[in-house]
Backbone bond lengths (Angstrom), bond angles and torsions (degrees), N, CA, C in turn:
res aa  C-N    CA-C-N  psi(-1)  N-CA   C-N-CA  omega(-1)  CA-C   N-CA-C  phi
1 X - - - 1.458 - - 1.527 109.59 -
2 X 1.407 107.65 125.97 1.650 110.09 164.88 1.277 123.40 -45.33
3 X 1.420 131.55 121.42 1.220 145.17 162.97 1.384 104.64 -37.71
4 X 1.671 95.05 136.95 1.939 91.46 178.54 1.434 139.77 92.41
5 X 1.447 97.45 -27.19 1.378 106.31 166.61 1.016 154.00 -89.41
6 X 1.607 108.82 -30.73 1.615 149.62 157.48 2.264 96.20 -38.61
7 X 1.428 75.53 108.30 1.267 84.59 171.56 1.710 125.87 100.30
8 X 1.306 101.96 -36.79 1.668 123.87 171.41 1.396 111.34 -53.54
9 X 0.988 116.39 155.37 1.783 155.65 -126.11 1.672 94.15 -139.29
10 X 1.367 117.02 89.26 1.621 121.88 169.43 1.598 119.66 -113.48
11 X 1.458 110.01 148.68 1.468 111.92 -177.13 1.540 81.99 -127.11
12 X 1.543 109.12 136.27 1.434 113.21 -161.98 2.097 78.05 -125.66
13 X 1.366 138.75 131.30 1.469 125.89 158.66 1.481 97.98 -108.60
14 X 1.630 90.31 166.40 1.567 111.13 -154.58 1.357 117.01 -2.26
15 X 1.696 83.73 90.32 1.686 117.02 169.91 1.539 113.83 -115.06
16 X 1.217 122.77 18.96 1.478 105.38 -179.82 1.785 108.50 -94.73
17 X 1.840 118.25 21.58 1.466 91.35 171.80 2.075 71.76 -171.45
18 X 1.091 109.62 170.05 1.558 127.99 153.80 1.597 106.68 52.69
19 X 1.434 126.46 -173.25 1.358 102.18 -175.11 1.858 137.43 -26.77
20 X 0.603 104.75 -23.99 1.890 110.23 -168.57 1.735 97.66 -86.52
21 X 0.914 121.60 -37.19 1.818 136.38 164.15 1.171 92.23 -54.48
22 X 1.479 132.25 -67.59 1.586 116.55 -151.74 1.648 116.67 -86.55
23 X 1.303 90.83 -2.17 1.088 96.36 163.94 1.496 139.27 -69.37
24 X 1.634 99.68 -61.25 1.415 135.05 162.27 1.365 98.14 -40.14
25 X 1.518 128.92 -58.75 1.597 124.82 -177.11 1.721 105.20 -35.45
26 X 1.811 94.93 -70.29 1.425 103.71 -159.36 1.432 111.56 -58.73
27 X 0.939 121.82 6.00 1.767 121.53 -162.65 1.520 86.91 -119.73
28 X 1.374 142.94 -51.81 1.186 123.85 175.41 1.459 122.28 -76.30
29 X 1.260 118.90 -11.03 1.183 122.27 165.36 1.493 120.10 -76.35
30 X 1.869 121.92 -22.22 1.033 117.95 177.49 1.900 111.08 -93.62
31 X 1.640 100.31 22.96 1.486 90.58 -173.07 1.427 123.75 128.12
32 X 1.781 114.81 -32.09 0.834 103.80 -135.09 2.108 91.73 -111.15
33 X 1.419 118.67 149.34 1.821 107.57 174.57 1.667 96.43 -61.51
34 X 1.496 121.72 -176.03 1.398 120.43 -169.42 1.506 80.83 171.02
35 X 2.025 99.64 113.81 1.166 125.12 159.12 1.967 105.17 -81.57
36 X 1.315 92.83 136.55 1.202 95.66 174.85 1.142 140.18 -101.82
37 X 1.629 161.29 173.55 1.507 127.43 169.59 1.552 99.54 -165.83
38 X 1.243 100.44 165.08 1.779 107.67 -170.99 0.890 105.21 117.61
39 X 1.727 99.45 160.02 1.572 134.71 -131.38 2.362 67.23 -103.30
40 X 1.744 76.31 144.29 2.044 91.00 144.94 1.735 100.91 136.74
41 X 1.243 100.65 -157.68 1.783 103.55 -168.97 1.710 103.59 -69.90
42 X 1.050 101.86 115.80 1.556 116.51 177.30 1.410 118.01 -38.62
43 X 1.889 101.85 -40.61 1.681 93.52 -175.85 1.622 103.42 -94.50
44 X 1.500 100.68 -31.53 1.848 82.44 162.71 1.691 128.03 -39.46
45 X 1.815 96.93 -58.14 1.623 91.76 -171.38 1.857 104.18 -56.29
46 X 1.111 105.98 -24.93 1.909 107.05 -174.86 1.070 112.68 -49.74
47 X 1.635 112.53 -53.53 1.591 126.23 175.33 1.562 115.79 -75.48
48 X 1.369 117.59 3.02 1.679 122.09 179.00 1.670 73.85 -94.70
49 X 1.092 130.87 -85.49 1.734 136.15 -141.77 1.647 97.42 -61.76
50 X 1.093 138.28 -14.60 1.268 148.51 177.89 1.745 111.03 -88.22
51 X 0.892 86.71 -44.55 1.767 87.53 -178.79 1.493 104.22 -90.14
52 X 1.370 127.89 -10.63 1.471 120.84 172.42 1.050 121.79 -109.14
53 X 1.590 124.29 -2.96 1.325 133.09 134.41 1.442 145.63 -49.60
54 X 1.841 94.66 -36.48 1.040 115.62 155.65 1.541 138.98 -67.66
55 X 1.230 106.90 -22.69 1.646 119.90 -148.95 1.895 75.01 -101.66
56 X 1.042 105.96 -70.14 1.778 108.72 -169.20 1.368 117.57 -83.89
57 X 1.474 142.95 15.76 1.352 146.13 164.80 1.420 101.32 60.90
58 X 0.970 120.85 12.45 1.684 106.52 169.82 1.625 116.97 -98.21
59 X 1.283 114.84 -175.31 1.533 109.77 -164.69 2.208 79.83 -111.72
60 X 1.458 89.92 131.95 0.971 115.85 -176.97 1.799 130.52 -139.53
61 X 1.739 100.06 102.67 1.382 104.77 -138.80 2.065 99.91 -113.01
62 X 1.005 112.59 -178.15 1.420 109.49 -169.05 1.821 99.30 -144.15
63 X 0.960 101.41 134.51 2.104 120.54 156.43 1.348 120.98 -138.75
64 X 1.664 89.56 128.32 1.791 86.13 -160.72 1.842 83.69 -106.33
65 X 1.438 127.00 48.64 1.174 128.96 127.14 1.661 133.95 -13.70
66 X 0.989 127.36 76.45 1.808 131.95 170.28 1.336 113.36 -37.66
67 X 1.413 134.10 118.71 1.022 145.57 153.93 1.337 126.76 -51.23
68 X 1.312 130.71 -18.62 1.403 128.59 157.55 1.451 132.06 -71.31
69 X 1.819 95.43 -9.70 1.380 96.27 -176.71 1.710 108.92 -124.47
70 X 1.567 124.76 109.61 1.141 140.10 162.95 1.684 123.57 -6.05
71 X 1.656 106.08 -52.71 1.069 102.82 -157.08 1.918 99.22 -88.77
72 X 1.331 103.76 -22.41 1.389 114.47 175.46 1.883 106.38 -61.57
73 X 1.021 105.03 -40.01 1.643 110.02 -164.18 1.353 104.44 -74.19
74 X 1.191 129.53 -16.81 1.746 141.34 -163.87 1.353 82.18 -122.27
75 X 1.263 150.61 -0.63 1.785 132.08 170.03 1.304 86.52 -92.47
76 X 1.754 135.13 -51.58 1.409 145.09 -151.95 1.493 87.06 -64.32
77 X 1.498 129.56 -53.50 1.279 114.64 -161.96 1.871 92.42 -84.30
78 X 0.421 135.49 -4.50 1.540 126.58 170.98 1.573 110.83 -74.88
79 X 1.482 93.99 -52.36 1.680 94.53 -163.24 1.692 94.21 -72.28
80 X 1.191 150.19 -23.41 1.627 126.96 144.57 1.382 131.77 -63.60
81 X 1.063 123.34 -10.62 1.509 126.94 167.67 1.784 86.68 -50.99
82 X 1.630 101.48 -82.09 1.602 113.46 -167.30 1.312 112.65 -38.50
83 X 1.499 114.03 -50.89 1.435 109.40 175.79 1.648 142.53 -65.64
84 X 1.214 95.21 2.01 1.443 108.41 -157.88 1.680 99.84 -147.20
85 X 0.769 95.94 -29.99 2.099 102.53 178.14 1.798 111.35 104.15
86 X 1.441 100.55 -23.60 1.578 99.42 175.31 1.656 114.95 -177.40
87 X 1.314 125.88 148.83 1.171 110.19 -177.04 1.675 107.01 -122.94
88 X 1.618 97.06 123.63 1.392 105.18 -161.92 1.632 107.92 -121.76
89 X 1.283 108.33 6.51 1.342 119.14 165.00 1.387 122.74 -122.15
90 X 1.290 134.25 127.69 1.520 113.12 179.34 1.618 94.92 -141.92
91 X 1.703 112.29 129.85 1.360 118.19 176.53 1.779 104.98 -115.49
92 X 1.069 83.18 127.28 1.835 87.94 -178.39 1.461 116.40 -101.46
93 X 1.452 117.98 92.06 1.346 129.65 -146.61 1.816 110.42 -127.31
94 X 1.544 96.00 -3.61 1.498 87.79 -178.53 1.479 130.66 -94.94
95 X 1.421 126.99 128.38 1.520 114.16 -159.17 1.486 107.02 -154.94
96 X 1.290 113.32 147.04 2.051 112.73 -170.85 2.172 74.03 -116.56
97 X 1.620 83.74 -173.11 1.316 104.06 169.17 1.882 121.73 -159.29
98 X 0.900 122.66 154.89 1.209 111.70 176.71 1.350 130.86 -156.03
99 X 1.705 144.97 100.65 1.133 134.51 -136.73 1.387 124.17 -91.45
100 X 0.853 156.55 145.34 1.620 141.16 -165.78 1.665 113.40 178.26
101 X 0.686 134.76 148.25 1.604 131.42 160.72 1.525 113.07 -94.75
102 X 1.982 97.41 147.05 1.519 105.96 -145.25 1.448 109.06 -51.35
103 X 1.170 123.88 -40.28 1.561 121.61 -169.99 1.538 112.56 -74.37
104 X 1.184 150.60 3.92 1.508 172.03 -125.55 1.455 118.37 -178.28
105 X 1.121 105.64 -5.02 1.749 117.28 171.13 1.100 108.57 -87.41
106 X 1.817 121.70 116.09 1.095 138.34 -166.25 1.566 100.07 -74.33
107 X 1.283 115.21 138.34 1.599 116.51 169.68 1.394 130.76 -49.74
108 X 1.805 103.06 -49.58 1.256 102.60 178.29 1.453 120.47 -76.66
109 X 1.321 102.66 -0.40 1.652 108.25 162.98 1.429 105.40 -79.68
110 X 1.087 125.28 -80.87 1.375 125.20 158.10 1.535 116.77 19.16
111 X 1.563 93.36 -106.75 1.687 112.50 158.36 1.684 121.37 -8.47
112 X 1.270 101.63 -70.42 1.438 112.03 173.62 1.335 130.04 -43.13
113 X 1.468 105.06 -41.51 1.961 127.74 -174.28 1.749 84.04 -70.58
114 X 0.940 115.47 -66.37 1.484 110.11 -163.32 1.226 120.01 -71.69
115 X 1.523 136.30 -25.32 1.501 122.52 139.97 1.804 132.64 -59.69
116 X 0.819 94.54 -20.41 1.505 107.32 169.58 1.399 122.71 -60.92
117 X 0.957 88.14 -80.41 1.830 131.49 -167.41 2.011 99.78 -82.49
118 X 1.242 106.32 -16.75 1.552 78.02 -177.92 2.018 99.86 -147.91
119 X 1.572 104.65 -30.76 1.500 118.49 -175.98 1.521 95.04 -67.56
120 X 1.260 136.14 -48.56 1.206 154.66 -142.43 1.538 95.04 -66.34
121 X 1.438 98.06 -75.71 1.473 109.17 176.70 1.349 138.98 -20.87
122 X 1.634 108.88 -50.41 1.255 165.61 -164.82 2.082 80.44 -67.15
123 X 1.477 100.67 -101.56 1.403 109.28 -179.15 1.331 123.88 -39.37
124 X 1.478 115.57 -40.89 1.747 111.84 162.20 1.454 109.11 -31.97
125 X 1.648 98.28 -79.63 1.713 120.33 -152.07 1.633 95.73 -63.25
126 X 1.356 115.75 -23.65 2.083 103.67 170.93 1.508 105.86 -64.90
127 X 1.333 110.35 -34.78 1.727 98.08 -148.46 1.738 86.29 -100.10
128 X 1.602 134.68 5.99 1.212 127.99 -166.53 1.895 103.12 -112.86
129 X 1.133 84.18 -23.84 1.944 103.54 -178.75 1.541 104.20 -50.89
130 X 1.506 122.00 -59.72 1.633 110.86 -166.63 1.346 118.06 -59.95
131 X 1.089 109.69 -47.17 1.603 102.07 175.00 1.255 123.41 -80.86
132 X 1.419 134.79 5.48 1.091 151.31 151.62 1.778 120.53 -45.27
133 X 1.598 85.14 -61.27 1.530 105.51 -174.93 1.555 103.93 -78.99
134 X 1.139 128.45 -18.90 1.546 137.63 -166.60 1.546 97.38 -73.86
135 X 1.253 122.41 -47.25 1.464 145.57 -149.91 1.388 94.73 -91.71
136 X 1.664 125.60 -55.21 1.407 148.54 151.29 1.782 92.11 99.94
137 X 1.580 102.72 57.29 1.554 112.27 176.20 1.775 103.06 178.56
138 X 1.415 102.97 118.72 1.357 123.57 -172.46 1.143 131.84 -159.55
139 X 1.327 142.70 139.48 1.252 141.21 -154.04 1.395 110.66 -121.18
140 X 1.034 127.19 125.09 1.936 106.22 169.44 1.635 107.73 -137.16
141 X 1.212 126.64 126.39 1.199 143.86 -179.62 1.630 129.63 -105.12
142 X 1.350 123.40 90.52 1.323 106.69 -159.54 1.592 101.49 -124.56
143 X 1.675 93.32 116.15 1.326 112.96 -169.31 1.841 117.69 -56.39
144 X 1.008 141.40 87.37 1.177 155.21 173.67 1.485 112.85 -45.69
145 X 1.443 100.59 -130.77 1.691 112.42 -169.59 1.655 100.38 177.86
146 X 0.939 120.52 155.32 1.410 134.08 152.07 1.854 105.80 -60.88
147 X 1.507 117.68 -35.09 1.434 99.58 152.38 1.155 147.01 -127.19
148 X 1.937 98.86 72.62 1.102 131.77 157.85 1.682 113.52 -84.74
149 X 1.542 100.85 -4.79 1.697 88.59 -167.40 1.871 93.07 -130.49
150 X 1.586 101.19 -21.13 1.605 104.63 177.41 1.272 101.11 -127.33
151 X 1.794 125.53 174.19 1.179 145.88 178.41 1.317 103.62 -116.20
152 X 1.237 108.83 148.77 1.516 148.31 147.15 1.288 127.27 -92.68
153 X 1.727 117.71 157.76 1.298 105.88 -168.61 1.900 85.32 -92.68
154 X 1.279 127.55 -159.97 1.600 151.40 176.04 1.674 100.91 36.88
155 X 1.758 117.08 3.68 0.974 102.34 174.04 1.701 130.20 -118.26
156 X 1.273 99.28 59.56 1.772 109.90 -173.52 1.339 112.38 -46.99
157 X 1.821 114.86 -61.72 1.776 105.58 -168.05 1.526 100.21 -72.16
158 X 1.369 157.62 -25.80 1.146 173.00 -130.80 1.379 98.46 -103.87
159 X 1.642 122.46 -55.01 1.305 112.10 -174.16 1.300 107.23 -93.01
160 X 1.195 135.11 -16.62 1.387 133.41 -141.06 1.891 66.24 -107.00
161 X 0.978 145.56 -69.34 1.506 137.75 -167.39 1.602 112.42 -38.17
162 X 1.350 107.21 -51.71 1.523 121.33 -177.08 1.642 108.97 -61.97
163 X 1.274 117.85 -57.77 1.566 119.63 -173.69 1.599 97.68 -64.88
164 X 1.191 129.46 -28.37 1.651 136.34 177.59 1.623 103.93 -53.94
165 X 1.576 121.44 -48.51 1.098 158.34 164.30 1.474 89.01 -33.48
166 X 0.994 118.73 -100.42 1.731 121.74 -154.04 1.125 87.10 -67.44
167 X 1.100 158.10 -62.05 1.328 135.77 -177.65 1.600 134.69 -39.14
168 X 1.310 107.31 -46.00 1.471 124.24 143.20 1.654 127.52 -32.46
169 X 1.551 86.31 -49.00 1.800 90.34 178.85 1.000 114.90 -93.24
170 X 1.287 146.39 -9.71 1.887 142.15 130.28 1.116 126.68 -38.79
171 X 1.577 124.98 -52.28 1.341 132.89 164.43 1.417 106.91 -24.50
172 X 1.443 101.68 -84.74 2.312 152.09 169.07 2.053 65.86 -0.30
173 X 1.363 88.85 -86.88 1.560 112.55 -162.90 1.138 120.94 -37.86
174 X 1.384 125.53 -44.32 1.423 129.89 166.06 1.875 125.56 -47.70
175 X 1.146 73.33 -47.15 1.576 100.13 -172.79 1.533 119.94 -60.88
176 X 2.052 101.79 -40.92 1.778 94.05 -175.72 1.549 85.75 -117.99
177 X 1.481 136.14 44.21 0.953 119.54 -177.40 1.775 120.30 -66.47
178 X 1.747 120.48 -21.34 0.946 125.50 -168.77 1.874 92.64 -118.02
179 X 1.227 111.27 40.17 1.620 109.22 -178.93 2.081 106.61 -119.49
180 X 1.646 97.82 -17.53 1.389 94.09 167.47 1.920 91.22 94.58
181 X 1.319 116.14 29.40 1.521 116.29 -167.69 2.374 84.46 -135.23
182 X 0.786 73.68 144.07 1.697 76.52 171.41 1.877 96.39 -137.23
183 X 1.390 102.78 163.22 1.283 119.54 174.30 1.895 133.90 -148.30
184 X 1.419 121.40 108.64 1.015 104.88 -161.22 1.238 114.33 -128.62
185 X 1.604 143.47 168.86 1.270 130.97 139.33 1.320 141.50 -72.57
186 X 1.271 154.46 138.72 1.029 130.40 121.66 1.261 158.61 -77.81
187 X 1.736 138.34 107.32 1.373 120.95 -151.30 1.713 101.36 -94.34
188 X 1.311 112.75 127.08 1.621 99.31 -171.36 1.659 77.09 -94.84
189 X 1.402 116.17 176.42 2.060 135.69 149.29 1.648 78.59 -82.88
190 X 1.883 87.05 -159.96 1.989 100.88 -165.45 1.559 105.03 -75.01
191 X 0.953 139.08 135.57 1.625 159.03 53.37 1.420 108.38 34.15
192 X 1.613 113.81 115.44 1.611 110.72 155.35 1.206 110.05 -68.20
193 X 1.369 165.85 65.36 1.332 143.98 161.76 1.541 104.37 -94.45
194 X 1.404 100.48 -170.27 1.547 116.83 159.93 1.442 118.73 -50.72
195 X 1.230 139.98 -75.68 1.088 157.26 145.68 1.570 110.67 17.24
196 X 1.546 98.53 -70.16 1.945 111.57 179.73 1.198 93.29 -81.73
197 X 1.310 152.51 -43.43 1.746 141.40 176.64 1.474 106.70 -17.15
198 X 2.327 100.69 -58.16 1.074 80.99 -162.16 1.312 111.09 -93.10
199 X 1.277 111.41 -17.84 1.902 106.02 166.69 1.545 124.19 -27.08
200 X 1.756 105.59 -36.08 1.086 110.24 172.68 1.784 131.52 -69.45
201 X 1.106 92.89 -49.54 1.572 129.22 150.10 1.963 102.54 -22.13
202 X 1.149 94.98 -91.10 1.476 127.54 164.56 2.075 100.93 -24.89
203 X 0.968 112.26 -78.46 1.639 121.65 -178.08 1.580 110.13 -58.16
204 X 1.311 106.96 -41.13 1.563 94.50 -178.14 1.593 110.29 -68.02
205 X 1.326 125.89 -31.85 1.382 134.21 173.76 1.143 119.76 -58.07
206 X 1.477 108.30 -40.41 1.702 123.55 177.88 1.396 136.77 -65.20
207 X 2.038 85.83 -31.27 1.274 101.94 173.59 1.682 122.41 -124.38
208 X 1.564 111.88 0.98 1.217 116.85 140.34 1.746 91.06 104.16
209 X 1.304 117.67 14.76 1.406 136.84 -175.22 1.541 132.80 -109.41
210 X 1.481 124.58 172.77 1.649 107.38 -157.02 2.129 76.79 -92.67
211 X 1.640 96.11 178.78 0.923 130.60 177.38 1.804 100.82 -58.29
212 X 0.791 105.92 -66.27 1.894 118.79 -177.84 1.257 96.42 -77.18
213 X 1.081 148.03 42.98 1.308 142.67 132.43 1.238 115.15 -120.30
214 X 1.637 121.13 -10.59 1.087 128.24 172.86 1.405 107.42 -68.76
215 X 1.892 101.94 -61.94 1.406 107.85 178.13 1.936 125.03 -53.56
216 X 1.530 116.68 -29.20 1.318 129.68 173.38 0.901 114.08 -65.70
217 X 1.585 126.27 -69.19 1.377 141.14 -179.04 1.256 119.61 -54.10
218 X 1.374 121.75 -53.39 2.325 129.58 -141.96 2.012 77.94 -119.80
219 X 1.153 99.77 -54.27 1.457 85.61 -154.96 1.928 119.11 -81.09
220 X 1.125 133.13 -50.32 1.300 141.13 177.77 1.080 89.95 -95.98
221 X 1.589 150.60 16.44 1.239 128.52 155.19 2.074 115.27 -73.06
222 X 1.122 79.58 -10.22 1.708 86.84 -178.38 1.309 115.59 -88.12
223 X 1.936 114.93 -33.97 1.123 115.23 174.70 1.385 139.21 -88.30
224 X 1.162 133.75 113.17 1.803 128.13 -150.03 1.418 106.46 -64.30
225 X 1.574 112.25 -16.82 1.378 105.14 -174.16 1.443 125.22 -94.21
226 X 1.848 98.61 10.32 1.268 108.63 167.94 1.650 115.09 69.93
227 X 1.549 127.66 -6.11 0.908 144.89 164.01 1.303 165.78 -65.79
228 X 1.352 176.85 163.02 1.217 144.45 165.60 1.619 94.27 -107.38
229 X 1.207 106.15 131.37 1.944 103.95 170.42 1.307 116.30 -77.51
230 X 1.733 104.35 121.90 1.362 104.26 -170.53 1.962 107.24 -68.43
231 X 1.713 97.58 174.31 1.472 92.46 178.38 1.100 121.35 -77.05
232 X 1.497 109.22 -23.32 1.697 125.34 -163.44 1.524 93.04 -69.66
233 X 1.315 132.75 -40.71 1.237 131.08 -174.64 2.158 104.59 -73.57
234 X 0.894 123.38 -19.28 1.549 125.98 175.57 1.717 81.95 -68.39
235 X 0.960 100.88 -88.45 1.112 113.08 -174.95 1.284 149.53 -12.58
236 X 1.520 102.26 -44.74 1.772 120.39 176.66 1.379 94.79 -80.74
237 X 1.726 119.34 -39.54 1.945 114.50 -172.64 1.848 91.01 -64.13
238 X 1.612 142.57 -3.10 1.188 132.94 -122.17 1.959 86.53 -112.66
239 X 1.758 93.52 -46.87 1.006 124.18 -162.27 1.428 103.02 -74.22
240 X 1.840 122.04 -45.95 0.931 134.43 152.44 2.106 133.56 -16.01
241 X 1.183 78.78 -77.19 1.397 91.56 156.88 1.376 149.37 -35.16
242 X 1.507 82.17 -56.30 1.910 117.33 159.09 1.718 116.52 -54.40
243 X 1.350 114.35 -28.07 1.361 128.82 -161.64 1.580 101.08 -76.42
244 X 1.307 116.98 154.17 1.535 118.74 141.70 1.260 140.82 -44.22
245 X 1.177 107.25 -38.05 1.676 122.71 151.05 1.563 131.79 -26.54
246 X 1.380 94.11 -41.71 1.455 98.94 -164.05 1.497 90.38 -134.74
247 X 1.396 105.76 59.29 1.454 132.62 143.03 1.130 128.15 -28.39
248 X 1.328 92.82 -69.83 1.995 119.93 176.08 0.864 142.73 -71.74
249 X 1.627 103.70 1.00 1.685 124.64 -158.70 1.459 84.31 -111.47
250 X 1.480 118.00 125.38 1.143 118.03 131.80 1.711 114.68 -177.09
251 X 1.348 101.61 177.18 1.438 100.83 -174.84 1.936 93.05 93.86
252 X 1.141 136.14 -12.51 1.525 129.61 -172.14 2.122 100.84 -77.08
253 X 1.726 85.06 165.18 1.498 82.40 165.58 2.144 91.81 -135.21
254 X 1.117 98.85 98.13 1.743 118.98 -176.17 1.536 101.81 -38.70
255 X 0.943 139.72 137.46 1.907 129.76 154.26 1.759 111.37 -122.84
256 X 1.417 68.85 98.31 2.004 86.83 178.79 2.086 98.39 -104.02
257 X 2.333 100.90 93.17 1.302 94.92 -151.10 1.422 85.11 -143.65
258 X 1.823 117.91 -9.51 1.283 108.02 -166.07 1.552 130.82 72.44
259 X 0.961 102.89 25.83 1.538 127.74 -168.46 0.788 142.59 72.45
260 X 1.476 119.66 35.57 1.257 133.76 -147.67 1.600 103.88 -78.51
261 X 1.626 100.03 -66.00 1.552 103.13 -170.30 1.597 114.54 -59.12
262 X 1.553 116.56 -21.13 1.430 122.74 -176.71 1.707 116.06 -40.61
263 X 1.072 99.15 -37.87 1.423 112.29 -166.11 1.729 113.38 -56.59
């Protein structure tokens, strides 16, 4: 078991399926309670927070809090303070996507990518910071992308959110560097989840092509390892982070992509 975790206080966002799930697992499995959050079937997520309460003995709680809206995202981190006594982990994992080219990119798509995916974050880590620094030990994890560090074409609000992202988490980092709080990114390449399904979805429409040429061609054509990166692997670097171990680490943006950015 990772040092550090046993016992800790996590806010996992959009965790009810695909990376943000495997996360939430590994963190309650290493010890730790884990508020949960995300959009989907109410009694599904019931029977997700029920069966992972069960499986790992920790208290394992849910807010179906909206990420577009500020005042919701600072109640979500509130309502685990109360529930849990303090929140000393925070993974910033929730994110939509949407493909388009720049001049044809609908606004309120737009809009959306960047409260989500980058505003969201932002309001967590304010309203998660005081008691962080009070305690003078804190973790913050903010799930990136592989293009947080490179671009894509049809994907303007997507990248411009992500590179916002690591930039965000240098600041984060600068700021509590002598508070005993570290802050980092991680940029994964593609992920099987929901999320890339529909990216795929999304590209074959865009580009007028089958599904497996999406995935051959646009998508693992970037990655050398020919692969999809599993979540469990986001995840364990996720948990990592979270640890005592990796004390010293911070201010990075990780690329778990298969070699993507190497190139």
């Amino acid at each position: 078991m990772l040092n550090g975790l046993e016992g800790k206080n996590a806010v996992v966002t959009g965790s009810t399926s695909g990376i943000g799930l495997a996360i939430a697992e590994t963190l309650a499995q290493q010890g730790s309670n884990v508020m949960l959050n995300g959009l989907g079937d109410a009694a599904k997520i019931e029977q997700t927070r029920q069966n992972l309460a069960r499986s790992t003995n920790r208290k394992i709680g849910y807010s179906a809090a909206n990420m577009r809206e500020p005042r919701q995202v600072s109640a979500m981190i509130d309502a685990a303070r109360e529930a849990f006594g303090s929140v000393d982990i925070l993974i910033n994992n929730a994110g939509i996507q949407h493909v388009a080219p720049v001049d044809e990119f609908p606004e309120d798509k737009w809009d959306a990518i960047l409260a989500i995916n980058l505003s969201a974050a932002f309001h967590a880590v304010k309203a998660a910071l005081p008691t962080m620094k009070e305690k003078g030990w804190g973790r913050i994890v903010n799930i990136a992308s592989a293009h947080g560090l490179i671009g894509s074409p049809f994907k303007s609000a997507y990248v411009a959110a992500k590179h916002g992202i690591v930039g965000f988490t240098k600041v984060t980092a600068l700021e509590t560097a002598e508070a005993g709080i570290t802050s980092n990114a991680i940029c994964p390449g593609y992920v099987r989840t929901p999320l890339v399904e529909k990216q795929i979805d999304d590209q074959a429409k865009a580009h007028g092509i089958s599904r497996e040429k999406v995935i051959r061609d646009i998508m693992l054509k970037s990655q050398p390892t020919k692969r999809f990166v599993e979540a469990a692997e986001v995840a364990s670097a996720t948990a990592f982070l979270c640890s005592n171990q990796a004390a010293s680490i911070t201010g990075i943006a990780l690329p778990i992509e298969g070699g993507w950015t190497a190139q």
